[in-house]
Structures are given as C-alpha cells and as structure tokens.
C-alpha positions in Angstrom: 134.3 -22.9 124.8 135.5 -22.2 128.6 135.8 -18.8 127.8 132.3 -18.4 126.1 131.0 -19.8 129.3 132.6 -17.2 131.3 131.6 -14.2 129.3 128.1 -15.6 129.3 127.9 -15.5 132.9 129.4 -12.3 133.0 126.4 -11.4 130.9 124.2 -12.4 133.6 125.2 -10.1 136.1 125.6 -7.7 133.6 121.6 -8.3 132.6 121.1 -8.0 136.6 122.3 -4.5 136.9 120.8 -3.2 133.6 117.7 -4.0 135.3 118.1 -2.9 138.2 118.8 0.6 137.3 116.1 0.8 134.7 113.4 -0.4 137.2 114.9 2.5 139.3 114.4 4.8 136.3 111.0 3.9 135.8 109.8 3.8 139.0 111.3 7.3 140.0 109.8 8.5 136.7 106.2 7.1 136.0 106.9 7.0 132.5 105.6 4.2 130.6 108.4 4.7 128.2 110.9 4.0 130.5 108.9 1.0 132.1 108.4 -0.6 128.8 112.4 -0.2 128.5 112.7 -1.7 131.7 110.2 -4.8 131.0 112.9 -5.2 127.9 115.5 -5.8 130.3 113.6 -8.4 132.1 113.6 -10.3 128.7 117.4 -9.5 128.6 117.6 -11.6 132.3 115.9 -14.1 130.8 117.8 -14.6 128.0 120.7 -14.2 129.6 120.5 -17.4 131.7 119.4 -19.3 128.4 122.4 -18.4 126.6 124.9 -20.1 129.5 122.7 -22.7 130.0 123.2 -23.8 126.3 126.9 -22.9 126.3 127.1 -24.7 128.7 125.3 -27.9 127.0 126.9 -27.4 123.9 130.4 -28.2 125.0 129.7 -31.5 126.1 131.0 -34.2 123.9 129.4 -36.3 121.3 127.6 -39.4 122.9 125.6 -42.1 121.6 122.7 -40.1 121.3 124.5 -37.3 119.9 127.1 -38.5 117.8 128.3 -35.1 115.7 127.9 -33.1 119.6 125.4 -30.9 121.1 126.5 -27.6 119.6 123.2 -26.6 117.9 121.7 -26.3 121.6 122.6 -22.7 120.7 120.3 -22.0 118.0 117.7 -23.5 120.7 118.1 -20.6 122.8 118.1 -17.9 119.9 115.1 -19.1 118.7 113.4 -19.5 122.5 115.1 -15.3 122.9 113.1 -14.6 119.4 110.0 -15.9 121.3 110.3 -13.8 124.4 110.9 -10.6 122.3 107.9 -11.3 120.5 105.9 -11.4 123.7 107.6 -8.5 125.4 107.0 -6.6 122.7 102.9 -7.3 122.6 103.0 -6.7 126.8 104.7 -3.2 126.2 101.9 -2.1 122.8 99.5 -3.5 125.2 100.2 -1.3 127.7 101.4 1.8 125.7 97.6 1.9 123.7 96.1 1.9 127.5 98.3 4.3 128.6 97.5 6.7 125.2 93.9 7.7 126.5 95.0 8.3 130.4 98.6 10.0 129.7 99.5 12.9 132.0 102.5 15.7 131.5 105.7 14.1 133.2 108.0 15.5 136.0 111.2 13.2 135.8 114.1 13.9 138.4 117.7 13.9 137.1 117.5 10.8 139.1 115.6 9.0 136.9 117.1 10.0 134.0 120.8 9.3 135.4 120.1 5.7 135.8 118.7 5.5 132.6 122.0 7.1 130.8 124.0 4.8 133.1 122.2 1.2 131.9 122.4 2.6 128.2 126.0 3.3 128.2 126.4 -0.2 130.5 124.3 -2.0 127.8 126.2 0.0 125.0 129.6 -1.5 125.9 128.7 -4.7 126.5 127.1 -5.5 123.2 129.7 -4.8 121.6 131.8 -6.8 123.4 129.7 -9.8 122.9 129.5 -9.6 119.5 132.8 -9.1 118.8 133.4 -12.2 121.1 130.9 -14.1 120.0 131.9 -13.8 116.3 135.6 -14.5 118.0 134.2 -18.0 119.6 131.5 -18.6 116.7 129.3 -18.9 119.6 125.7 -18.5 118.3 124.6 -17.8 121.7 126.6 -14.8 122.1 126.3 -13.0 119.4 122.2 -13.3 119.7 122.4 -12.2 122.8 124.6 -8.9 121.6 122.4 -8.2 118.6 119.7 -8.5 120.9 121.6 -5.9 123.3 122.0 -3.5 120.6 118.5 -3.4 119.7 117.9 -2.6 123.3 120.6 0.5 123.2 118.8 2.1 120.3 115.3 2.0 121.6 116.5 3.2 124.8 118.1 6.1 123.1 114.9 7.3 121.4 112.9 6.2 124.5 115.3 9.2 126.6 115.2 11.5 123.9 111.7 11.3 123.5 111.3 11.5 127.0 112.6 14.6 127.7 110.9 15.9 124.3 107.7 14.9 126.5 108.8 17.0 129.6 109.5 20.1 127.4 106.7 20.3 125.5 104.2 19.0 127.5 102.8 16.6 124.9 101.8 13.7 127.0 101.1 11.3 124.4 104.7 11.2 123.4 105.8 9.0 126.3 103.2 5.8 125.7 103.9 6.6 121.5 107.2 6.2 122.4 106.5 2.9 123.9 104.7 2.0 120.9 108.3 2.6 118.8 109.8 0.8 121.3 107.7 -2.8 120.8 108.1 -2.0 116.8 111.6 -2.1 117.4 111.6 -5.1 120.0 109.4 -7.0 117.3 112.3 -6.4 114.6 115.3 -7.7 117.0 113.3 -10.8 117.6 112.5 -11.3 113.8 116.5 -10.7 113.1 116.9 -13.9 115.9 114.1 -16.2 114.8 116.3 -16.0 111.1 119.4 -16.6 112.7 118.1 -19.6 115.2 115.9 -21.1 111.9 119.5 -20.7 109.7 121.4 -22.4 111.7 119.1 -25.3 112.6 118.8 -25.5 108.6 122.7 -26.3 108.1 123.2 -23.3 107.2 126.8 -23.1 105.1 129.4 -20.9 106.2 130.1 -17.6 105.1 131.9 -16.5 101.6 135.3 -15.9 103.4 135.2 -19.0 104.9 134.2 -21.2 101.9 137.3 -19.6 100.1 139.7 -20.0 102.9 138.8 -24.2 103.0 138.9 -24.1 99.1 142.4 -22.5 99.1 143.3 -25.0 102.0 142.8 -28.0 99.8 144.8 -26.4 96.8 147.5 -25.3 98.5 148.0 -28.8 100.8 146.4 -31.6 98.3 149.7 -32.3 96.1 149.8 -35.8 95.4 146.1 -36.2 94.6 144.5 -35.2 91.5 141.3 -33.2 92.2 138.7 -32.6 95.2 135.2 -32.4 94.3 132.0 -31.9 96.0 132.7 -29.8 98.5 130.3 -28.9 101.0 130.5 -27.3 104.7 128.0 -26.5 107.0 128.1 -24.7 110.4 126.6 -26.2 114.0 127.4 -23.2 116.6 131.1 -23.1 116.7 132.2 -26.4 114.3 132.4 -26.3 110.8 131.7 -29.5 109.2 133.7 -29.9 106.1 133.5 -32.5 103.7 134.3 -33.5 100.0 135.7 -36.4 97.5 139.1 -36.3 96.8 140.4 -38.2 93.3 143.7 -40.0 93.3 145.8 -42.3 91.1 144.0 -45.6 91.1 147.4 -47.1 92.1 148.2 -45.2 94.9 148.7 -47.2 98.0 146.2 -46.8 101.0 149.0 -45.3 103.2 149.9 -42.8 100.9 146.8 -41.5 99.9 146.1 -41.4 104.3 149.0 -39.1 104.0 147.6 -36.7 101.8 144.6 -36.5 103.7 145.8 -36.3 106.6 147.9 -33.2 105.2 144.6 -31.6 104.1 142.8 -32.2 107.4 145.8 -30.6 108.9 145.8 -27.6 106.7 142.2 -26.6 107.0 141.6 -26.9 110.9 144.8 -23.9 110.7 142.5 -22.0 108.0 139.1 -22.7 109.5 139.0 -23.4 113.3 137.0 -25.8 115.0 136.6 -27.8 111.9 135.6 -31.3 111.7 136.0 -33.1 107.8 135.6 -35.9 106.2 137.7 -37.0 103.1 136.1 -39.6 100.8 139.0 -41.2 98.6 138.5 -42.0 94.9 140.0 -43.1 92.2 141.0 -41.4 88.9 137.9 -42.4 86.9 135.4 -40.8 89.2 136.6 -37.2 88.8 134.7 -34.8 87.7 135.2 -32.8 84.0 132.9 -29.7 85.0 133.7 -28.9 88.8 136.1 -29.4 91.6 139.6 -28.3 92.3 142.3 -29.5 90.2 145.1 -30.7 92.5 149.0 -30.7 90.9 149.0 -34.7 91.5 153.1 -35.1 90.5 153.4 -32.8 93.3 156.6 -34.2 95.7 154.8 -33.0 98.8 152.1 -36.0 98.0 154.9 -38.9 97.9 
C-alpha cells in the first residue's frame, strides 16, 4: 500500500491546484456557476486529506484491538466524502436560488475561462488515473476519490458551456440555473459514495470475476482432497477474505491434509491478491450431496 499512499498525496497537491485555478476563475468571472464549481473543489481538498489519512491507517498491522487489520478505515472516509458532497451541494442550491432573482448579464475575460479549461483538463486526467489505480491497489479510498473527480469533470463541463451560452445570449438566469445542475449532480456523486462506503462496511463479497477465479483456484490445486464447500469471501479495502470447508479421506494424516492446504492457500493468493483464507478440514462424511466443488481426491499432486 506504499504506493497508494504516494498517489494519495499526489492527490493532494493535485486538489490544491484545481482550486486554486477555479477560485481564480470565479473570482475574475463573477459567475456563480463557476463559484459553485469552485466551492466543489474545496470539498475535493477536503477529501483529499481524508483519503491519505486512511491509507495511511489502513496499512498498519492487525493488533489486539484489531485482529483482521484496519483496512475498512477506507470505507470511513468514503462515507465521511458522501457527507461533504451532500452539504456542498445544499451550500451551492442555496446560493444559486438567491442568486436567480438578482442575476445580471456576464462579461467573462478569456482569463477566466482559461483557468477554468485548465483545472477541467487537470481534474480530467487525474481521475482517471486514480481509478484505474485504485482498482489496480483495490484501494477503496482511491477510487472514491476518482469517481468523485469525474463527477466534478462533467459538471464543470456543462458549467463552461453553459457559461458562455449565458454570455451570448444574454440570458442571465442561465448561470445560477446552472448552479442548480451542478448541486443535482454533486448530490448524485455523493449518493454513488454513501453505496460504496455502506457496501463495503456490510462485507460486501467480491465481484463475479473474482468469485470464479478463487473457485477455479481450489479445483485446479485441491487434488488429494475430495470436495470444498461453503465457500464464502468477502472484501475489507484491499484484502479478500476467503474461507471454506474442505472434505478429505477420514484417514488422511494431519500432515498431509496441511499439505493440501497449504497448496490451495498458495494457489489462490496467485489468482486473487491480497487474500487472506481460512481452510476448515473435514472428513468424508460431512460433504455435501447438493453443493461444493468436487475435488479429483486420487489425484498424485495430493500425496
């Protein structure tokens, strides 16, 4: 997770500058548009410095207190970004219906709108680059933070465009409408983060690729045994907990059957990363006639 923590300081200074040139932007424009973009940003900051703080937590090891680790501190931050959103987005309504009765035609320089295309384009890279990484590093914290982003690219594009629609035409009450858009679509990125946050804090299990990968992992390294059953996983930021009964011959030694296992363990931290599992032994007459994988239990590799 060293390299989640750099990115999510990168993602700091990265928030910084967005900010920084979208306060520009508004302030050289007078556009409430553009300042409710900019109060986004602010959130962005904020959000930012939550994400490494609980990168940063969640690497530390399992203690007394915490004896399966302190990865879901993750899913802590995307639910505390889900609650900032919310309240960005009822600051920026709040102001955008003031600003409907008193709006006046714009005159933005090139300035203002420069800065604006520059954060967008900034912002635009960079959430794409956390979400691919974060999906890389099963960091929960990361890839909030890039969903979060992208949110922020697409309102900003129809903030710009409606902007200058404004300037054109003369139509005022476009620029604190647009606002209004722009907390609609704030309030949907922190609904999409409050689901993730609440998932993951539920257990939630992995995803359907990843379920078949540990199923084929079993199959393809549990000769020797005669069936795994009750197999269940569940995700906690960037581990996988894995864990299921596995059925041998009732007169298998202890030492042999360890091997098996252990060949199993080995096999699904290559197909599933990060991985953590727990094997529970049995013996032939606790197998299962409806579920489970059947295991080719005269297999050599098991001896």
């Amino acid at each position: 997770m060293k390299r989640a923590s750099t990115i999510a300081a990168a993602n700091i200074a990265v928030a910084i500058l967005v900010l920084a040139l979208k306060a520009l932007a508004a302030y050289w424009s007078g556009s409430v548009a553009l300042l409710s973009d900019a109060v986004e940003s602010i959130v962005n900051v904020a959000t930012a410095f939550a994400a490494y703080a609980a990168i940063w937590y969640a690497t530390r090891p399992a203690d007394h207190n915490h004896p399966y680790g302190h990865e879901k501190a993750e899913y802590f931050v995307a639910l505390f970004e889900a609650l900032l959103i919310g309240a960005a987005a009822v600051s920026i309504a709040q102001q955008a219906i003031h600003s409907l009765s008193t709006a006046t035609a714009l005159d933005i320089p090139i300035e203002a709108y420069a800065a604006n295309v520059a954060a967008g384009i900034l912002n635009g890279l960079w959430c794409w680059f956390l979400i691919a990484r974060g999906r890389a590093l099963r960091s929960a914290a990361l890839q909030s933070d890039g969903w979060h982003l992208f949110s922020d690219v697409v309102s900003s594009a129809g903030v710009l465009v409606g902007v200058v629609l404004a300037q054109m035409t003369g139509l005022a009450w476009l620029d604190p409408g647009l606002a209004l858009l722009v907390a609609v679509n704030i309030l949907w990125s922190g609904w999409r983060l409050l689901r993730l946050s609440v998932a993951g804090l539920m257990d939630m299990a992995p995803d359907a690729a990843t379920q078949a990968a540990i199923a084929d992992a079993i199959e393809r390294s549990g000769g020797g045994a005669m069936q795994a059953h009750d197999i269940r996983a569940r995700i906690s930021g960037a581990v996988t907990f894995i864990e299921f009964h596995l059925v041998v011959d009732g007169t298998m030694s202890v030492a042999r059957s360890h091997r098996i296992c252990d060949r199993i363990e080995e096999s699904l931290r290559v197909s599933v990363p990060g991985s953590r599992i727990t094997i529970h032994v049995e013996p032939e007459h606790k197998a299962h006639s409806d579920g489970g994988i059947d295991l080719p239990s005269a297999g050599g590799a098991g001896r």
